[in-house]
Structures are given as C-alpha cells and as structure tokens.
C-alpha positions in Angstrom: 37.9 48.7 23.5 34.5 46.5 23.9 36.8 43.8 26.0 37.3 46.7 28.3 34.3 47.8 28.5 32.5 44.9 29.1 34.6 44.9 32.5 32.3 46.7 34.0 29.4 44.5 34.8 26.7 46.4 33.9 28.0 46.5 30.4 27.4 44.1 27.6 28.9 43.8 24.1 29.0 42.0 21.0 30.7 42.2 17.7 29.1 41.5 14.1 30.6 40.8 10.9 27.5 43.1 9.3 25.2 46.1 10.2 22.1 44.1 11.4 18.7 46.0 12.7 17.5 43.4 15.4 15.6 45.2 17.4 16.6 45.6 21.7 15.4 43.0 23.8 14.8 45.8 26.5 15.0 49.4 27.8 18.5 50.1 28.3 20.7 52.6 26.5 21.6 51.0 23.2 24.6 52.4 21.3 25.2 50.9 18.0 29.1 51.1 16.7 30.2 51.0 13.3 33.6 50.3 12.7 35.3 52.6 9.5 32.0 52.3 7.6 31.5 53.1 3.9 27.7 53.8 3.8 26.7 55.9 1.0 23.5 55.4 -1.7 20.7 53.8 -1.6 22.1 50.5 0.8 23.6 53.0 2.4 20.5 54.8 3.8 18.7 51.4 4.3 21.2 50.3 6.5 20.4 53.2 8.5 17.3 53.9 8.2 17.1 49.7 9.6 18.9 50.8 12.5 17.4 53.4 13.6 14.1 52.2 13.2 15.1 49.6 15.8 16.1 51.8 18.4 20.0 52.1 18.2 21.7 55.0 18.7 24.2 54.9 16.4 28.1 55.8 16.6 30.7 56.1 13.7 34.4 55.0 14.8 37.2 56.4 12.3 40.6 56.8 12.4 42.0 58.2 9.2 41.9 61.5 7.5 38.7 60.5 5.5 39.3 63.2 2.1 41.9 60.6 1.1 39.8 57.7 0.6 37.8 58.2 -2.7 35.1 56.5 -1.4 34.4 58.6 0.8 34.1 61.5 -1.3 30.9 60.5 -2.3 28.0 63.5 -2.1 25.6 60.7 -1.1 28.5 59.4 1.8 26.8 58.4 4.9 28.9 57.3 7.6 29.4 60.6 9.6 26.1 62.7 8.2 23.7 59.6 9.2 24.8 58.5 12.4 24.4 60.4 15.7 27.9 60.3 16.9 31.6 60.0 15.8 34.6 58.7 17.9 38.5 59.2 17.0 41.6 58.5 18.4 43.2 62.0 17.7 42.3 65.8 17.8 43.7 66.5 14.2 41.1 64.1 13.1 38.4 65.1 15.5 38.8 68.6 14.2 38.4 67.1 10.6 35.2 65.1 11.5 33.6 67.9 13.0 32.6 69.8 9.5 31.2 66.3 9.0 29.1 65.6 12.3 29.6 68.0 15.3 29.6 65.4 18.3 33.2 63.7 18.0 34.6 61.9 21.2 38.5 61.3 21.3 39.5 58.1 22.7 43.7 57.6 21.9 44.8 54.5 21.0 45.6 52.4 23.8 46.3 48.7 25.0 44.2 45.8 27.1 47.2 44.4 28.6 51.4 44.7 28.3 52.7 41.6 27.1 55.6 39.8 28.8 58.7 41.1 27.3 61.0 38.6 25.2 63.9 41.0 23.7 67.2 42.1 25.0 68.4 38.8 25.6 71.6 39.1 23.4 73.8 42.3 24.5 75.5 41.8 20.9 73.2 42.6 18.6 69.6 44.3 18.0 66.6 43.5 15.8 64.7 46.4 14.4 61.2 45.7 13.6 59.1 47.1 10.7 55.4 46.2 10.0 52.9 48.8 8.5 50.9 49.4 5.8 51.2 51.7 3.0 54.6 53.0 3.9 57.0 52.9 0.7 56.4 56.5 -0.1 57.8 57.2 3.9 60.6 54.6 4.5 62.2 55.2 0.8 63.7 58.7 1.4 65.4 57.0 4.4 66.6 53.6 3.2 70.5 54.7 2.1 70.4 55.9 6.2 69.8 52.4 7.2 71.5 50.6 5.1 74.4 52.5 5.5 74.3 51.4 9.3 73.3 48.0 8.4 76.6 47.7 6.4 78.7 49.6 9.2 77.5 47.2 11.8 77.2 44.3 10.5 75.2 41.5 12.4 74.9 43.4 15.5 71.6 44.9 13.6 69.1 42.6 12.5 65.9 43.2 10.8 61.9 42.0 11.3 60.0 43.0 8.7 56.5 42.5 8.2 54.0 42.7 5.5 56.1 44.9 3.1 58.1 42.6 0.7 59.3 46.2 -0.7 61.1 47.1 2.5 62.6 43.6 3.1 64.3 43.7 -0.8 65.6 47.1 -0.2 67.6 45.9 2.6 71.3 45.5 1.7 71.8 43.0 4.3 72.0 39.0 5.1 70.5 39.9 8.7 66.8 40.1 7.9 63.6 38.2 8.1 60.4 38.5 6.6 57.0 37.5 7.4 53.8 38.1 5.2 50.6 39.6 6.5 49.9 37.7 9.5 46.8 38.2 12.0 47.8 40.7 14.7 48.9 37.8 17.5 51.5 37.1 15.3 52.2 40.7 14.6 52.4 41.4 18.5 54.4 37.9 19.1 57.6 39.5 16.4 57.5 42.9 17.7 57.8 41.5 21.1 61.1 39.6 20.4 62.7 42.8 18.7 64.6 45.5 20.7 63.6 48.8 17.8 60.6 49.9 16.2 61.1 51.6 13.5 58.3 54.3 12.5 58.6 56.5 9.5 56.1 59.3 8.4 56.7 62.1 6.0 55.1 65.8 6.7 51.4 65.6 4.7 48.2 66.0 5.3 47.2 62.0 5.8 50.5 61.5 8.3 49.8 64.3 10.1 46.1 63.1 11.3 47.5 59.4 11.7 47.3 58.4 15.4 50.6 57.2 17.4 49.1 53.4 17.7 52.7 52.0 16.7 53.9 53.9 19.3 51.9 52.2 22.0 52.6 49.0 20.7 56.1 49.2 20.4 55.6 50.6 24.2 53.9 47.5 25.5 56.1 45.5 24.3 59.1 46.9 25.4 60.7 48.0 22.6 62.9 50.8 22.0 60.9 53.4 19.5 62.4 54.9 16.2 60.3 57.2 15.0 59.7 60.4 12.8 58.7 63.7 14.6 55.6 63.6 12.7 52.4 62.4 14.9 55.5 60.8 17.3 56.9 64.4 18.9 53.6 65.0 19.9 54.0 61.2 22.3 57.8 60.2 22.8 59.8 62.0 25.0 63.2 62.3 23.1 66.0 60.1 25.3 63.6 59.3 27.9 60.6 57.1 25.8 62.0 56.9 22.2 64.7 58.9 19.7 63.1 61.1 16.9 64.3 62.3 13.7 63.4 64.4 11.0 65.3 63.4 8.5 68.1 60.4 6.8 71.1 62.1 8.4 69.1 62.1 11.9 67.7 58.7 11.3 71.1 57.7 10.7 73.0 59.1 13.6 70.4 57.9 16.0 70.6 53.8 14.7 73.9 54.2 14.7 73.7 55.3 18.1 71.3 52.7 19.8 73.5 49.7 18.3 76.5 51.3 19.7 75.0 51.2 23.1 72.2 48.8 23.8 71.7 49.7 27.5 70.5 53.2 25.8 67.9 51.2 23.7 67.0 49.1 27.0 66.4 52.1 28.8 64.6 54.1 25.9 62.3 51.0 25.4 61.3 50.7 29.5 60.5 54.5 29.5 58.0 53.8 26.6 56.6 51.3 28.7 56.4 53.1 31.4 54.6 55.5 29.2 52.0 53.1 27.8 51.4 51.8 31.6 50.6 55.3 33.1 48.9 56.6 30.3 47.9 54.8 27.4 45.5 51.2 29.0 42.1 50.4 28.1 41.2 50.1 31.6 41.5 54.4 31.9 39.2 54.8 29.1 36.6 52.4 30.7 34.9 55.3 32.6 34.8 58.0 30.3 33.9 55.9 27.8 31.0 54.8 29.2 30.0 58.7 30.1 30.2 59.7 26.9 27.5 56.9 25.3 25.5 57.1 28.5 25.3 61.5 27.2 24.8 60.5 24.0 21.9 58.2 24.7 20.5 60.9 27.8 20.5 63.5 24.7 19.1 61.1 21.9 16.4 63.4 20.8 18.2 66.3 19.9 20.8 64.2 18.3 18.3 62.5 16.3 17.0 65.9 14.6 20.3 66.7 14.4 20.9 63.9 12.1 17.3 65.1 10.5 18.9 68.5 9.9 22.2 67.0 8.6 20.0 64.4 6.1 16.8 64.9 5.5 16.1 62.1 3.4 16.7 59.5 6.0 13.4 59.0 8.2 14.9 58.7 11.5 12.4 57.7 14.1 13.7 59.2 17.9 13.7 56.7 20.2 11.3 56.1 22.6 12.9 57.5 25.7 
C-alpha cells in the first residue's frame, strides 16, 4: 500500500524495522503507521507517548480477529486504545475493532501489479497450489476428498505445496512438491506456474473475520480458485471467478471436475483475474486512501482527546495544527 501511495507525488513514504519518535522535519500532515503492533505495559506506553510527543498522528493496521491472540488480551494492551486510528481489510473485523477504537477505515486486500501468467501450458495435467499458515485444523477434514482424486487421476493433478510439511506428507501421491517458507517473491513465482489454488477454511469465529487475500492472489496470477464458502462466497462468483464448496464431498466433486476439463479451470482462473483487475489494485485505493489520513489529520484534536478519553494515563500532547 505505501508503493501506491507514494504514486502520487505529493506523497512520501518510508518503512522502519522499529517504532522510532524522530520528530517531522516540517508542517505537513504526518500519519504514523504501525503494522499489527503488540504495545501493551510500560514500553508500550513509551513508545507512544514518544510518538506522539513528536507530532505523529498515529494509525494502527490489523488484519486478524485480535481476541485470538493472547497477547492481546492484555488489560494494559495498547495498539488500538492508544493510537488515533485503525485500518482493516474487512468489515467483520472493522466491526470487531470498533469496541476497541471507533475510527476504523476498511481498505480490502488488493494488488500493485498482475503478474505475467506462466500456467496452463500443459492441457494434460494441473497443479494445485497450497501455501498458508496455520491451516491443519482446515485442510484435515478434507484430505480423504483430495486424495481420493489424486489417486483417481493420477498425474494429470499435481501438487505445490508450500510451507506446510503436514499437508505435503498427507498427500497419497508421487505428483507433489514442496517448498519451505520462502520470502513472498518466491511464493508469488510457484503460485504463478500452478493452474488451482486451493483455499480451505472451516466455519469459526477467526475464519470468519479472515480477509479473501488468497483469493486476490490466486486472481493475479491467473489461477483457477478452490475455495471454501467461508470469507470466499462473499468474493468468488461460483463458475464465473472460482468453484466453492462447503464440504469433502463438494470439494471432491468440484477437483474432480476442473481436472476433467481444464478449459473450465482456464476460464474460472481469467474470470478471477478479471476480478482482481476491475476491483481489487492498489492503484483504486490510492485516492481514498489518501482522504481518509488527510480527515484524520484535519480532525487531529478531537481524535487526540479521544485517545485521552480512551487512556488516560498516556500524556498525549495535540498537535500543533
């Protein structure tokens, strides 16, 4: 999002590795943005206390339902009381992080660039991709489903699987390949050369405020999405940008399905695309973006004795308008 940004010229950014409290080198709007912060405590307050005292208006970014994270449990926990601001990528969440800090902005996940496509060169077989995080509990209820196609098809599906070793042993197949944790080029680079992503979420609480980033991604690339109807009904457009399921015996039918007929997955995957091209770029959110931290700065006081309100025991200074 700051690369977009930045676009516009009368826009400058930077990125640090830590919360640092140099002071503005001039008068313009100043909007300091941490990224998933986990301020609570004593270091917690300093850090923004130091911040404010500078002059920074300061912004929260989060993306996860934050009650499942102990650490942010904490009844000292900083990161949404102490700061003026919050932005999200989806309105489940915003809803959540407003009992936490009232002025939430929802920006949805979305992409710099689409990638030049590398897939569907072979019409005899496909490769489905998996890379996430923290998934065992949602791809385990479905793994008889796949293998059972895996062993029905034979090498005209092939597996990428990244990060989770767990997911890669469970497959009853030859046709598979793994890769460890790799920086996110390298991510982008495997997804790009497969023709299915393969996105499985069971029906909680977390899932449900998850965003549809893997949809988007799978989108740019080209790839033919896979996905549960949690978080993914509320994006894909069932046989025009992706196949949904809700169970194994859905999941099932609908792998079995795109192997049998790779134009469909062709087609399914350019619709997503499509998708990502009309709706889901960087270079939409440039604008309103901008709006947003250019009202949050124009309404600085207030917000700052909001934050007051919300924790007294930081001393933070309003700005000097």
């Amino acid at each position: 999002p700051l690369q977009a940004i930045a676009t516009d010229p009368v826009v400058s950014t930077s990125i640090a590795g830590a919360i640092t409290a140099k002071a503005p080198s001039d008068e313009r709007p100043h909007i300091f943005i941490l990224h998933r912060p986990a301020l609570a405590g004593r270091q917690g307050r300093e850090m923004i206390r130091a911040v404010l005292d500078s002059g920074w208006l300061v912004v929260t970014e989060f993306d996860d339902h934050p009650d499942f994270f102990p650490v942010m449990q904490d009844s000292e926990q900083l990161s949404f009381r102490g700061v003026h601001a919050v932005q999200t990528s989806t309105p489940a969440l915003a809803e959540i992080l407003r009992h936490r800090n009232p002025e939430v902005a929802i920006f949805p996940n979305a992409v710099v660039a689409l990638p030049s496509p590398r897939n569907f060169r072979s019409p005899d077989n496909l490769t489905l991709f998996f890379g996430a995080l923290n998934r065992e509990k949602d791809w385990e209820p479905l793994m008889p489903a796949i293998n059972a196609v895996a062993a029905k098809v034979g090498d005209r599906l092939r597996f990428c699987v990244v990060h989770d070793q767990a997911f890669f042993d469970a497959l009853q197949t030859p046709h598979k390949s793994f890769t460890p944790t790799c920086d996110y080029d390298s991510y982008m680079d495997l997804l790009l050369r497969c023709e299915i992503s393969f996105m499985p979420l069971m029906d909680n609480g977390f899932n449900r405020a998850k965003s549809d980033l893997k949809f988007v991604e799978a989108g740019a690339c080209r790839v033919a999405p896979l996905a549960s109807t949690v978080v993914y009904a509320r994006t894909v457009e069932e046989g025009s940008s992706g196949l949904l399921f809700t169970d194994a015996s859905e999941l099932h039918a609908r792998l079995l399905r795109l192997v049998a007929i790779p134009d469909l997955a062709r087609e399914l995957a350019e619709g997503a695309r499509r998708h990502v091209a009309e709706h889901r770029m960087l270079a939409y959110q440039v604008a309103p973006r901008i709006a947003w931290y250019r009202s949050l700065w124009a309404r600085r006081e207030a917000l700052t004795a909001a934050l007051r309100a919300r924790l007294a025991d930081v001393q933070a200074p309003v700005p000097a308008v």
